[in-house]
N, C-alpha and C positions, 0 to 999 in steps of 0.2 A: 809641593803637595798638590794632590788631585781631589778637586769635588767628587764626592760620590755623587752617584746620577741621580737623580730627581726620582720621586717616588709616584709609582703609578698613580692617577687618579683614583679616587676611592670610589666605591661602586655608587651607582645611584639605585635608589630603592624606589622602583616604581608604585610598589603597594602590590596587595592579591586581588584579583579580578574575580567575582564572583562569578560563577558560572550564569549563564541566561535561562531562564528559568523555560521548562519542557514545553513544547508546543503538540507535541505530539504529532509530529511529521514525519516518525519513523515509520508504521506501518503506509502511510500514503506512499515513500518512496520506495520500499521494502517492495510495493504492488508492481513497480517495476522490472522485478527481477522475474516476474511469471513470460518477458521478454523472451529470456533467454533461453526456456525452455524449449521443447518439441512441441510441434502444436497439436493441440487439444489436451496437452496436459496442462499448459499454461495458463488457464482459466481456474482449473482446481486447485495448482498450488496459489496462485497468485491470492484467491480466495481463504484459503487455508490459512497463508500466512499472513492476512490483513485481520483476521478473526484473533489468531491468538497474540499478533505483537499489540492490535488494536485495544483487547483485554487489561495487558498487561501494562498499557500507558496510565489503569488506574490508579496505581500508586502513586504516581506523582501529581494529583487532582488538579485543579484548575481547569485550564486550555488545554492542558495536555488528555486528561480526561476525557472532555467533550470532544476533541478532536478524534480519540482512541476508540470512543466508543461508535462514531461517526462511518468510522475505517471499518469497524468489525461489522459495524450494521451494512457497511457497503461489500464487505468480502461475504458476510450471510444470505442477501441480494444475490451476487455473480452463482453462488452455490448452488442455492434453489431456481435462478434460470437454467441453469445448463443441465441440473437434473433432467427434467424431459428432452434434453437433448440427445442425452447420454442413452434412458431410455429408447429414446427414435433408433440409434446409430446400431445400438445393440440390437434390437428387433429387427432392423434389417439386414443387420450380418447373419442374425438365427436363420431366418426363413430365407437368405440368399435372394435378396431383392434387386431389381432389374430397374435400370431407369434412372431419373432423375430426382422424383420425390423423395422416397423413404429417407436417399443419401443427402439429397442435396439443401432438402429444409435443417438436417441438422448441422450442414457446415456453413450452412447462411448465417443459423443461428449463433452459431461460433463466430463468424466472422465478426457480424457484428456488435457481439457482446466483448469482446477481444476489441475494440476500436471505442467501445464505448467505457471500457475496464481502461484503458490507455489515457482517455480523457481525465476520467475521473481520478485517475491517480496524479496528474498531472494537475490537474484544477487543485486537488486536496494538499497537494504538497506543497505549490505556491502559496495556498492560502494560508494552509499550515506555520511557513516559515515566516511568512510578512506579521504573524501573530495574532493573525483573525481565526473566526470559529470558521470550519468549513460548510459550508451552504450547498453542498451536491446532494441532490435528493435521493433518498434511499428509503427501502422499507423497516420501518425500525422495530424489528426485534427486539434490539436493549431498549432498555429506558435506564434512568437512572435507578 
């Protein structure tokens, strides 16, 4: 007669993992994707979409909240600098302007709201995930 073979070890049951609760580091990282765009559009989406996922992190309140609303008051910021950029670029395409001014303050301006939008998304997402409030200064539109 033959042993039947030995029976699998029985499972072990690790338990369920509660999910970690929202930090709201989606819209920070989300600002990253204004990257990939073509440039000068990449300021307005990147803006765009830190306004409404930043919104949208209110439902889950806490840190995620204050982080969301942080995002949005930073994407509202990038929105209303590039405004008179927008204007500058446009006015000098209307009237077919020569030189370096009309063009070139508004792609300075770009540049460097574009490197400082880079920062900022980068600071807020770090901060975001480590599970602190983020401390990038912005003009704050929202309030609670």
């Amino acid at each position: 007669m033959t042993t039947p073979p030995p029976l699998p070890p029985a499972p072990v049951d690790y338990g369920t993992v509660a999910p970690a609760p929202a930090r709201g580091a989606l819209p920070w990282g989300l600002a990253l994707l204004g990257l990939v765009f073509l440039p000068f559009v990449n300021l307005l989406v990147s803006g765009i979409v830190m306004v409404a996922v930043g919104l949208a992190q209110r439902k889950h309140g806490g840190l995620a909240e204050v982080n969301g609303r942080r995002a949005a008051n930073w994407g509202l910021t990038v929105l209303v600098l590039i405004v008179p950029s927008i204007a500058l670029w446009l006015t000098a395409l209307i009237i077919e302007a020569q030189g370096f001014f009309p063009w070139g303050i508004s792609v300075i301006v770009w540049v460097v709201l574009g490197i400082v939008n880079l920062a900022a998304a980068i600071t807020g997402l770090v901060q975001a995930m480590s599970g602190r409030e983020v401390t990038f200064p912005v003009i704050p539109f929202l309030r609670r």
